[in-house]
DSSP file (Angstrom, degrees, kcal/mol; ACC not computed):
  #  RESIDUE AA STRUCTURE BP1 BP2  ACC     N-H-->O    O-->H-N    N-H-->O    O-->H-N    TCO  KAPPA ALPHA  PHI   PSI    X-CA   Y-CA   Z-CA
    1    1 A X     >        0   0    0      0, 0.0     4,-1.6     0, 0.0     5,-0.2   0.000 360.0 360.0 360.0 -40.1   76.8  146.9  159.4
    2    2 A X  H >>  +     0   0    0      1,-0.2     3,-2.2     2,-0.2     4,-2.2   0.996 360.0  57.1 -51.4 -56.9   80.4  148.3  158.5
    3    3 A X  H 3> S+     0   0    0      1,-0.3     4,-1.9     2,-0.2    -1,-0.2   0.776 110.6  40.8 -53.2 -45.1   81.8  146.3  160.7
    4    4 A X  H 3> S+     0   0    0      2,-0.2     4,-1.9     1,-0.2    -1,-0.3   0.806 111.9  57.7 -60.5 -32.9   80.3  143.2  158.8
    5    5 A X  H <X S+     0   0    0     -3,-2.2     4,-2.5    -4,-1.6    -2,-0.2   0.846 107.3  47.1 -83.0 -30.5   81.0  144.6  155.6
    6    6 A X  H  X S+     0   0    0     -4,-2.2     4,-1.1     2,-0.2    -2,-0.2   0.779 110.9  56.9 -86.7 -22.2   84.9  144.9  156.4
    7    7 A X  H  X S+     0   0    0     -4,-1.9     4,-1.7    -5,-0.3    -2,-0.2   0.814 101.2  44.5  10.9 -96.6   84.8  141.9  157.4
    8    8 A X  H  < S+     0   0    0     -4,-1.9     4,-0.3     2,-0.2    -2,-0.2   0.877 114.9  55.1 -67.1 -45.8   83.6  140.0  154.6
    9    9 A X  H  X S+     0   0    0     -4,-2.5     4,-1.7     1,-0.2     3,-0.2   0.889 108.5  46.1 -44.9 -50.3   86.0  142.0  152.4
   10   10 A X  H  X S+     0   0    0     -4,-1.1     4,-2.0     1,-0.2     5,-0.2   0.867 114.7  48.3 -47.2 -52.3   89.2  141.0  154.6
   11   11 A X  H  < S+     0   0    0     -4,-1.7     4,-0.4     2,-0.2    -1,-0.2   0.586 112.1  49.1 -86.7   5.3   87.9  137.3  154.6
   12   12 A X  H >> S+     0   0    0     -4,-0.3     3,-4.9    -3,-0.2     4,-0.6   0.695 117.3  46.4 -87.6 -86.2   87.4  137.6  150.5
   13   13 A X  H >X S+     0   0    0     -4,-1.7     3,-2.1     1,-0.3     4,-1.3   0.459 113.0  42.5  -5.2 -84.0   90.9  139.0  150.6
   14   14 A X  H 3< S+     0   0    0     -4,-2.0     4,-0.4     1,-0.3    -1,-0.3   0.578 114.5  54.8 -82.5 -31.8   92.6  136.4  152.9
   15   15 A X  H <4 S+     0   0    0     -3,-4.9    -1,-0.3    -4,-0.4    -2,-0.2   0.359 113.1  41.1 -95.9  25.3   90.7  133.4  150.9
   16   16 A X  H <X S+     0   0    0     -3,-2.1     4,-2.4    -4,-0.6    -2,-0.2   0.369  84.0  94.7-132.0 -14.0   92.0  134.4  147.7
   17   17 A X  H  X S+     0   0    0     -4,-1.3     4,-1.2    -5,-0.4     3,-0.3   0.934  82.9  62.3 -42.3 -52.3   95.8  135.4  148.7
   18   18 A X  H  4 S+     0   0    0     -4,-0.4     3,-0.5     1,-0.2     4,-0.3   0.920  99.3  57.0 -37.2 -55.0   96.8  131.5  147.6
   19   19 A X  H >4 S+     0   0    0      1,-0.2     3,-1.8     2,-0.2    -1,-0.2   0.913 108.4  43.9 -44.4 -48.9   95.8  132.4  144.2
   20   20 A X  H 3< S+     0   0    0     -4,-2.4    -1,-0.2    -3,-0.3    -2,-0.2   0.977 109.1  48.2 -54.8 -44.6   98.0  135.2  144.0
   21   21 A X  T 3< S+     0   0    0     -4,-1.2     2,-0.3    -3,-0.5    -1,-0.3   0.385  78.1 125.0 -91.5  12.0  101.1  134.2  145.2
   22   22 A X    <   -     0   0    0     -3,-1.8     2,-0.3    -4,-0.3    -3,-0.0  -0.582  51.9-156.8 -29.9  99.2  100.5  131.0  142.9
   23   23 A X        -     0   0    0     -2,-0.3    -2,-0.1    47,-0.0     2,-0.1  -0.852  19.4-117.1-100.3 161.9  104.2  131.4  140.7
   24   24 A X        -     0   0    0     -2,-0.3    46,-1.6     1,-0.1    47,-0.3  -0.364  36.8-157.2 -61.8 155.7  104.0  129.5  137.0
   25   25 A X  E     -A   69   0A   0     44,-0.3     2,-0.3    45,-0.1    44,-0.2  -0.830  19.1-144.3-107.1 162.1  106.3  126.5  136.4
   26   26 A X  E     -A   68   0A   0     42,-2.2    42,-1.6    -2,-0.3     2,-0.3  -0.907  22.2-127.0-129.1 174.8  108.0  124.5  133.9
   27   27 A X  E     -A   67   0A   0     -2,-0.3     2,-0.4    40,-0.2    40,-0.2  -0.831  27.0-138.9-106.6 140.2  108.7  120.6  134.1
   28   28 A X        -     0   0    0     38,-2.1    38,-0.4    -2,-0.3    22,-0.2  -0.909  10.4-129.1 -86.8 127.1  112.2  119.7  133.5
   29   29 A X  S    S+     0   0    0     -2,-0.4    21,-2.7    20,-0.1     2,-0.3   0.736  88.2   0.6 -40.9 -14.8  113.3  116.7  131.4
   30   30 A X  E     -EF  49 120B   0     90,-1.2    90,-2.1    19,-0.3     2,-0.3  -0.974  68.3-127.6-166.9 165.6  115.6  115.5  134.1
   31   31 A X  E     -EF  48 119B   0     17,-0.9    17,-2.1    -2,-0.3     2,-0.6  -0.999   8.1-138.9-126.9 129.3  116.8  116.2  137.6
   32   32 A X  E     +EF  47 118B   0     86,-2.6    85,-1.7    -2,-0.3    86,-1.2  -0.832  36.0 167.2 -91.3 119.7  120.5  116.6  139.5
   33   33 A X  E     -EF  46 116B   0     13,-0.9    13,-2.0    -2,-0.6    83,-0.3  -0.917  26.0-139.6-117.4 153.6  120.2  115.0  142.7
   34   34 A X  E     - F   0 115B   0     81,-2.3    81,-0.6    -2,-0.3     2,-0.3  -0.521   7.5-162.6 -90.4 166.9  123.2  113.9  145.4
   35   35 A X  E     - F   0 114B   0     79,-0.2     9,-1.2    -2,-0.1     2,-0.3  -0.904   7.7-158.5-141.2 164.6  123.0  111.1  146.9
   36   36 A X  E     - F   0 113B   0     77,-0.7    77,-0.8    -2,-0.3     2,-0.5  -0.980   6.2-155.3-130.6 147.0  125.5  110.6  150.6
   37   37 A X  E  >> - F   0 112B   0     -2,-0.3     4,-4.2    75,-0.2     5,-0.7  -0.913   4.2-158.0-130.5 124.4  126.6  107.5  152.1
   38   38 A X  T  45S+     0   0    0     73,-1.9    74,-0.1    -2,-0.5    73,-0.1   0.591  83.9  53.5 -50.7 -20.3  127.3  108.0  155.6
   39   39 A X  T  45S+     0   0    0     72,-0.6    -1,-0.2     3,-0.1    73,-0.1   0.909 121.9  22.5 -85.1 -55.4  129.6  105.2  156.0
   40   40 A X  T  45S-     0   0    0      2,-0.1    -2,-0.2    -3,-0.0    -1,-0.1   0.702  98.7-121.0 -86.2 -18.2  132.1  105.7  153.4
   41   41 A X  T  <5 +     0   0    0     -4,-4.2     2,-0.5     1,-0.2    -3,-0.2   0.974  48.4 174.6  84.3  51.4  131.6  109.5  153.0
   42   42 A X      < -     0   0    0     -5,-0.7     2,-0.8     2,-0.0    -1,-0.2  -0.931  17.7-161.2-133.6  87.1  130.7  108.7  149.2
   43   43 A X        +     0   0    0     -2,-0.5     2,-0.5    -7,-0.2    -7,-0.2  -0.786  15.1 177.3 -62.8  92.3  129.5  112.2  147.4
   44   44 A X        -     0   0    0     -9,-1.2   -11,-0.1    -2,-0.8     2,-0.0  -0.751  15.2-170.5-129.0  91.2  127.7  111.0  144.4
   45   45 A X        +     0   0    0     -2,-0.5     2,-0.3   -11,-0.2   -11,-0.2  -0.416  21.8 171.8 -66.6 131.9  125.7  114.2  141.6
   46   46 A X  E     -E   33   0B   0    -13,-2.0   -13,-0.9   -15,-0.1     2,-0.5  -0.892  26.6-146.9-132.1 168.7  123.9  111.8  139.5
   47   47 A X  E     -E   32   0B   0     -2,-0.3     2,-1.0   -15,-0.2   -15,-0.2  -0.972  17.1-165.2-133.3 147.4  121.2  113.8  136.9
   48   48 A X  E     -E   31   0B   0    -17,-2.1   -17,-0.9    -2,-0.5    72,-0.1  -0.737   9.2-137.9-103.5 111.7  118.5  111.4  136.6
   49   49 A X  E >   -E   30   0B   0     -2,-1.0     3,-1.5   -19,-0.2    14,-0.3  -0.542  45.7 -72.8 -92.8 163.8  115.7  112.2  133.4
   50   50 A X  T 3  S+     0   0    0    -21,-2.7     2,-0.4     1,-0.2    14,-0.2  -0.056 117.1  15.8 -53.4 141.4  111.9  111.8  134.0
   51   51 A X  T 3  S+     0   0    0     12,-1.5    -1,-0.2     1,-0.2     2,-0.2   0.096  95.5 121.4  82.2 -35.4  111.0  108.3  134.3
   52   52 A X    <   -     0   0    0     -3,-1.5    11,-2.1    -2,-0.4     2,-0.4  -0.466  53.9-142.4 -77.1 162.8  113.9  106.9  134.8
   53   53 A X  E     +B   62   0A   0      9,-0.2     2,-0.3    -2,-0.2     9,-0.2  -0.957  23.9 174.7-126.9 132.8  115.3  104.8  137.7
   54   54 A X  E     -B   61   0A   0      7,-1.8     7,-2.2    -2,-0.4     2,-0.3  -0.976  25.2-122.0-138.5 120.6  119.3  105.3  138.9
   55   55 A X        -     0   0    0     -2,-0.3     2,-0.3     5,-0.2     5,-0.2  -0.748  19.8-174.4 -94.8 155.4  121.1  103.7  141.9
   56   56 A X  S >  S-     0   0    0     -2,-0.3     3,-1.3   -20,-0.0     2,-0.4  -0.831  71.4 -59.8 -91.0  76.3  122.8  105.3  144.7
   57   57 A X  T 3  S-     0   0    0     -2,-0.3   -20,-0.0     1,-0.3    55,-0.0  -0.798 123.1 -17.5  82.2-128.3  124.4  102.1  146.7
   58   58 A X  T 3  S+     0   0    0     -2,-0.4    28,-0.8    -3,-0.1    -1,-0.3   0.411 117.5 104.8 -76.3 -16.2  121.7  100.3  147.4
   59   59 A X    <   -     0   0    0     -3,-1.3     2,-0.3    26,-0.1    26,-0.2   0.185  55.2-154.6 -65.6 165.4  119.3  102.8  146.9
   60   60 A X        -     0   0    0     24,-0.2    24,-2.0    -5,-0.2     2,-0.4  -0.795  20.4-164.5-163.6 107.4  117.0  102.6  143.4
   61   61 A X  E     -BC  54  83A   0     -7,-2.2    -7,-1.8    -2,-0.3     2,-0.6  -0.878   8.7-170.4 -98.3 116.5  116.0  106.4  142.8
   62   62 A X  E     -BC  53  82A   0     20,-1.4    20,-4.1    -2,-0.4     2,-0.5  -0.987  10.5-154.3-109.1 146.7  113.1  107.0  140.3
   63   63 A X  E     - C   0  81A   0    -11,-2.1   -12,-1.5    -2,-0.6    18,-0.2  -0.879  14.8-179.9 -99.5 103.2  112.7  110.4  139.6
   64   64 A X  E     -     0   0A   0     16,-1.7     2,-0.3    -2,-0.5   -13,-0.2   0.946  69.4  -8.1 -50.3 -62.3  108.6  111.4  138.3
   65   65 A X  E     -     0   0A   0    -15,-0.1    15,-1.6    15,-0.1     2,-0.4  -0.984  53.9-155.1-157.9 129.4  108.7  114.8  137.7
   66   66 A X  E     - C   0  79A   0    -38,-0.4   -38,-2.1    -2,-0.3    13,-0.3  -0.747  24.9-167.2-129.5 108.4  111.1  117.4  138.2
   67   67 A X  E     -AC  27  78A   0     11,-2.1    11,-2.2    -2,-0.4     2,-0.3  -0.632   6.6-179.7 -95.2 124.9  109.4  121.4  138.5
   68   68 A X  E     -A   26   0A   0    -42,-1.6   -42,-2.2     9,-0.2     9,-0.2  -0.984  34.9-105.3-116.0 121.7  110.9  124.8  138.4
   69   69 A X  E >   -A   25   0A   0     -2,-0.3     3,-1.2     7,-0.3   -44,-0.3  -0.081  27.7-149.0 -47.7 121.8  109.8  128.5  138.7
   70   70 A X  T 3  S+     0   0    0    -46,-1.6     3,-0.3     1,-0.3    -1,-0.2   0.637  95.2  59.3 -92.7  14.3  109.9  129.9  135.2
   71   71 A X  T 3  S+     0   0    0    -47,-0.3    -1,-0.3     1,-0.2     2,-0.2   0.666 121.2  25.7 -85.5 -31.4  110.8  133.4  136.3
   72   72 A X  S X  S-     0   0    0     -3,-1.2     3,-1.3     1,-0.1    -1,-0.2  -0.435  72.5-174.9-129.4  70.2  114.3  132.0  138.3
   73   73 A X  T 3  S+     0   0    0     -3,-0.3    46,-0.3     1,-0.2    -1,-0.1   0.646  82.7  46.7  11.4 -59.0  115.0  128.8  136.3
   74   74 A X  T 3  S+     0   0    0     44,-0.1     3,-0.3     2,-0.1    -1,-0.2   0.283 107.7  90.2-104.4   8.5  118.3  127.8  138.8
   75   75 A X  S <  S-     0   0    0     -3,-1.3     2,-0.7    -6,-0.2    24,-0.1  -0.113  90.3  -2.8 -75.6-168.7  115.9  128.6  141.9
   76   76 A X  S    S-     0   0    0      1,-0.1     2,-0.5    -8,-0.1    -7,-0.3   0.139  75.0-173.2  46.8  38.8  113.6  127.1  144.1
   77   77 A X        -     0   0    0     -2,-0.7    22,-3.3    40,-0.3     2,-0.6  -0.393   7.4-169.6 -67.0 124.3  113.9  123.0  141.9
   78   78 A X  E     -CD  67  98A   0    -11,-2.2   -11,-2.1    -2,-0.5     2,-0.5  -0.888   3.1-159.0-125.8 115.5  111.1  120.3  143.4
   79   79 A X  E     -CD  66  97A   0     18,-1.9     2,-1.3    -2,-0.6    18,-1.2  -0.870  23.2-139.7-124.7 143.2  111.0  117.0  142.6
   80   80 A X  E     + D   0  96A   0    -15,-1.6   -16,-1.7    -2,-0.5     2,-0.4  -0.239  36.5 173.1 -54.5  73.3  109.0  113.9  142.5
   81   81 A X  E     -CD  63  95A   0     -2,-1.3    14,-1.4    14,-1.3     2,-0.6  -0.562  26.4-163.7-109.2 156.3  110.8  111.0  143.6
   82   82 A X  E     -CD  62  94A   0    -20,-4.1   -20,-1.4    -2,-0.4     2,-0.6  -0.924  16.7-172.6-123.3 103.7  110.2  107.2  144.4
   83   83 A X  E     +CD  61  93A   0     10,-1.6    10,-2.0    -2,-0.6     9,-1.3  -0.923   9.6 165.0-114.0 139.9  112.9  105.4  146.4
   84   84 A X        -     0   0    0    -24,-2.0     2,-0.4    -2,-0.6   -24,-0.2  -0.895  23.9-141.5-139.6 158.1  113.0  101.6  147.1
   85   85 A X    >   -     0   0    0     -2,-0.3     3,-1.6     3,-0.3   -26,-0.1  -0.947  32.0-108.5-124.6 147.8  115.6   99.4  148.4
   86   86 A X  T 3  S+     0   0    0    -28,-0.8   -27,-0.1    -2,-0.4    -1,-0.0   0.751 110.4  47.0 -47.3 -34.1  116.2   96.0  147.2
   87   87 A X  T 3  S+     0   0    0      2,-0.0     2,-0.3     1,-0.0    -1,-0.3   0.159  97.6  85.9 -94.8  15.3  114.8   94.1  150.6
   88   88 A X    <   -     0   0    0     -3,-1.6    -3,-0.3     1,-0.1     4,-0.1  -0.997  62.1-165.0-148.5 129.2  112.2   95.9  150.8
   89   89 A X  S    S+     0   0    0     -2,-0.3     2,-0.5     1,-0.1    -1,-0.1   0.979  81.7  57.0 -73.8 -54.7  108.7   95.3  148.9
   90   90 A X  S    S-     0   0    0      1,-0.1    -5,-0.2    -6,-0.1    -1,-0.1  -0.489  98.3-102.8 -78.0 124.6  107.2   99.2  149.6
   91   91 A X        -     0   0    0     -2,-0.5    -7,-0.3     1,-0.2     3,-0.2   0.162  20.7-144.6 -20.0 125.1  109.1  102.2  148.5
   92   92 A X  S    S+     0   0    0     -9,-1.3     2,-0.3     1,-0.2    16,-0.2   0.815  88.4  33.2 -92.4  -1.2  110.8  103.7  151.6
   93   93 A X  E     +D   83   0A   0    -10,-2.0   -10,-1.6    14,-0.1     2,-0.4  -0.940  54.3 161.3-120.7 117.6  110.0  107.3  149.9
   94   94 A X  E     +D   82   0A   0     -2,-0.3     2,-0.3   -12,-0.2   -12,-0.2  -0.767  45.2  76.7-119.9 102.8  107.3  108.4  148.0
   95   95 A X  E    S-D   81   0A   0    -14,-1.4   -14,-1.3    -2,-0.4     2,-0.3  -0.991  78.8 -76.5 157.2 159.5  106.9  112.5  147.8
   96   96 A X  E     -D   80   0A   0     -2,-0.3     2,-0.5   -16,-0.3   -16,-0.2  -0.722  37.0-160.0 -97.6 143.8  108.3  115.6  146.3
   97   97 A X  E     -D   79   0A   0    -18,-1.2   -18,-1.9    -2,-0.3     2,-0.7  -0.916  10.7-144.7-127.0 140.6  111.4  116.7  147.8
   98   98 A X  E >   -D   78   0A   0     -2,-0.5     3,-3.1   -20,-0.2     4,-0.2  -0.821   8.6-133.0-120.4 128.4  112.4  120.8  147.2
   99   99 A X  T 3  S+     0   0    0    -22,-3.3     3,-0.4    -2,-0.7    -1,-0.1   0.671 107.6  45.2   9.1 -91.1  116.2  122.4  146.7
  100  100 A X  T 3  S+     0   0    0      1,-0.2    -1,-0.3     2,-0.1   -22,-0.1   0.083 118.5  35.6 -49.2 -21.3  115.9  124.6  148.7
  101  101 A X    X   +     0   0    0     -3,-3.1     3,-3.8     4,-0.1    -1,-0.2  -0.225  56.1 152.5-123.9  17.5  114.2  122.9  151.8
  102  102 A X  T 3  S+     0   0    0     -3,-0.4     3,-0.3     1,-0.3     5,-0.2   0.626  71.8  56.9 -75.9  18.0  115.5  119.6  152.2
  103  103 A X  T >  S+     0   0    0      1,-0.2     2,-1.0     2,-0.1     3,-0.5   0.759  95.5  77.0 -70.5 -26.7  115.0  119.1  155.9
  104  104 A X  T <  S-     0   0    0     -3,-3.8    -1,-0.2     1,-0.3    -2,-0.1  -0.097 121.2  -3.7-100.3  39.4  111.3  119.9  154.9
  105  105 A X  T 3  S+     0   0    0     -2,-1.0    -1,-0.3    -3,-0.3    -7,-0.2   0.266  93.0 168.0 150.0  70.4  110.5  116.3  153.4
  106  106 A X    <   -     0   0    0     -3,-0.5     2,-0.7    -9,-0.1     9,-0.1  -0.401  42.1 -95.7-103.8 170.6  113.9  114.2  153.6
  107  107 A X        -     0   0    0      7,-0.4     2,-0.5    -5,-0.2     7,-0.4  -0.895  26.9-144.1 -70.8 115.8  114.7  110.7  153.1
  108  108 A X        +     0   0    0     -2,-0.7     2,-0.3   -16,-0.2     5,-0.1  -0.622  50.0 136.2 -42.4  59.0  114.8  108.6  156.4
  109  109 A X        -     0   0    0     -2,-0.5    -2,-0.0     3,-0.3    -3,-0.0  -0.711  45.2-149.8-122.7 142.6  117.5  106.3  155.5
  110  110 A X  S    S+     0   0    0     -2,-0.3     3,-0.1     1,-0.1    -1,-0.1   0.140 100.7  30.2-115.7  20.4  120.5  105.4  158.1
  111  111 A X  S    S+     0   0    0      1,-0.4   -73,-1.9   -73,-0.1   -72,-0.6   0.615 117.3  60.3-143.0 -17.4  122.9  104.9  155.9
  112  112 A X  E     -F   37   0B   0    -75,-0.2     2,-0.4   -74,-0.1    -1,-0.4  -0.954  47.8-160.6-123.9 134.6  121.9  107.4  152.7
  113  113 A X  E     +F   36   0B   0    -77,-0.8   -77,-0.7    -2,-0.3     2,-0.5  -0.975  17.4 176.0 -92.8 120.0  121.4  110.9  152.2
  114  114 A X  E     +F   35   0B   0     -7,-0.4    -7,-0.4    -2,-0.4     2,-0.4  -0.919   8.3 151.4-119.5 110.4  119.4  111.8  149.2
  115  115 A X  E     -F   34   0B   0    -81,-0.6   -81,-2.3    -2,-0.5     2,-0.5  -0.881  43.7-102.9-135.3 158.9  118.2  115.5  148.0
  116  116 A X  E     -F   33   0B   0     -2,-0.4   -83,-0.3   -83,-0.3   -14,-0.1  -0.748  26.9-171.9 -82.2 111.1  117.4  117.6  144.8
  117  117 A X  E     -     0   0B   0    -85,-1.7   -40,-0.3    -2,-0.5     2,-0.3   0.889  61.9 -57.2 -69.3 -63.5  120.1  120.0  143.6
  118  118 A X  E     -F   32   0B   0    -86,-1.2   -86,-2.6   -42,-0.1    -1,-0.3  -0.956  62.4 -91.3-160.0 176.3  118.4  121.6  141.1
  119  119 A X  E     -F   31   0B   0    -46,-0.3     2,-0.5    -2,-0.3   -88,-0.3  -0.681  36.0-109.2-106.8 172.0  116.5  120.4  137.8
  120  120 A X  E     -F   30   0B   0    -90,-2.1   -90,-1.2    -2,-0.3     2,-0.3  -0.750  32.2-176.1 -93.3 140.0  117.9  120.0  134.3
  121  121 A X        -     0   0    0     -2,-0.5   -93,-0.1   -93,-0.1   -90,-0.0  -0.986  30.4-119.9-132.2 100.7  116.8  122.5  131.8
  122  122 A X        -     0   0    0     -2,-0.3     2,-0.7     1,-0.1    -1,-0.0   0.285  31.8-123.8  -0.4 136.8  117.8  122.1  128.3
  123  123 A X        -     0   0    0     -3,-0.0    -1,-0.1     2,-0.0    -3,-0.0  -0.854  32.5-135.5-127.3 123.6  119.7  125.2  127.3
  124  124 A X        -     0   0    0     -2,-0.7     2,-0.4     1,-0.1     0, 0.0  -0.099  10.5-121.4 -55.6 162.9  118.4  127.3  124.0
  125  125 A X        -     0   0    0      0, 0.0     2,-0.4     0, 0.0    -1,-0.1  -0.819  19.7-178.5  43.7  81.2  119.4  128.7  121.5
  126  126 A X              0   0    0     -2,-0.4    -2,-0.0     1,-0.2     0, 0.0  -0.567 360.0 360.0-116.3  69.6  118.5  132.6  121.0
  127  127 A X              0   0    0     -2,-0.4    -1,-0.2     0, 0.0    -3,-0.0  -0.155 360.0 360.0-141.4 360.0  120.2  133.1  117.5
C-alpha cells in the first residue's frame, strides 16, 4: 500500500512539472532577424514588425508573432514566421523559429540562411 501511495504522489509530481517550469511572456511589436546568402556572402539584420512581410533576396519573410520571457527581455526571443519564394505556390517555412536554438527548427533553403536574433521591445520610459 506505501509503495502504491509513493507512487501515485511521484506520478502527480512528474505530470504537473510542465506547469511549473511554464515562464510568462510578452509579444513583441516586431522582430530582428538575419537573413545569409550563401552565394554572395550577403549579411542582411532586417527588424521586421508583426504582420508585416520583408524580402531577403528572393526570400518574402512574414513575421506572425514575435515572444519573449518577461523576466530576461534580451533572452531566449521565438518567432512566428512564414516564408515563401516567388516560384513557389506553398510557403517553404511555416513554424516558430527560437534565438537561441536555431539548428532546432531552421529554414531548408540552399541558397538562404534565415534565423531570429532577438525581438523588438519598445524601450520605456521610467521618469
Amino acid at each position: 500500500m506505501t509503495r502504491l501511495a509513493v507512487t501515485s504522489i511521484a506520478l502527480h509530481f512528474l505530470l504537473a512539472a510542465p506547469l511549473f517550469a511554464q515562464q510568462e511572456t510578452g509579444t513583441a511589436d516586431a522582430a530582428v532577424l538575419r537573413g545569409l546568402d550563401r552565394v554572395n556572402g550577403v549579411v542582411n539584420d532586417v527588424t521586421v514588425p508583426a504582420g508585416a512581410t520583408v524580402n531577403i533576396g528572393t526570400l518574402a519573410l512574414t513575421m506572425a508573432e514575435c515572444r519573449y520571457p518577461l523576466d530576461n527581455p534580451s533572452g531566449d526571443a521565438y518567432a512566428h514566421l512564414v516564408i515563401s519564394q516567388p516560384d513557389q505556390e506553398a510557403p517553404i517555412f511555416d513554424g516558430w523559429m527560437v534565438a537561441s536554438s536555431p539548428a532546432l527548427n531552421p529554414l531548408e533553403h540552399s541558397r538562404y540562411d534565415v534565423w531570429v536574433l532577438r525581438c523588438a521591445i519598445a524601450k520605456t520610459s521610467t521618469e
